[in-house]
N, C-alpha and C positions, 0 to 999 in steps of 0.2 A: 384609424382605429385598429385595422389588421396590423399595420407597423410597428405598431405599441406595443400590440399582444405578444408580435412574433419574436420582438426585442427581450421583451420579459422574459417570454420561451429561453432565447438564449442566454441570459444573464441564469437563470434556474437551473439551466442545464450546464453550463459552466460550475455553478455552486455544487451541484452533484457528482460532477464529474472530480472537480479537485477534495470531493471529502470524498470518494472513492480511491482516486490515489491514494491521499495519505490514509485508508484503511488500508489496503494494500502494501503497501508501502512499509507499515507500519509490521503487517504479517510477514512480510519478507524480511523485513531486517531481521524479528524474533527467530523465524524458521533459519536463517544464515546463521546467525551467531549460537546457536543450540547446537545447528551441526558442528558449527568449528569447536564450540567447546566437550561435543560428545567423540568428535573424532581425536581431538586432546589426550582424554582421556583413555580412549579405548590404545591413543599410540603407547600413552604411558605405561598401562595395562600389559600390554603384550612386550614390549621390550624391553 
């Protein structure tokens, strides 16, 4: 019965662990690509 539980535990915690990633994941690419396109612009801006 513990082996079941403990199993599940980790099948659960794997399931939250990869849809943390891809939050993650997800925030990182947006915050990358904002900067590269705010630094874009600000190069264009000034030269």
């Amino acid at each position: 019965m513990l082996n079941i539980s403990m199993k599940n535990k980790g099948k659960e915690f794997l399931k939250d662990s990869a849809q943390w990633v891809i939050i993650f994941g997800a925030i990182y690419l947006l915050v990358f690509y904002n900067y590269v396109e705010v630094k874009g612009i600000l190069n264009h801006k000034f030269n």
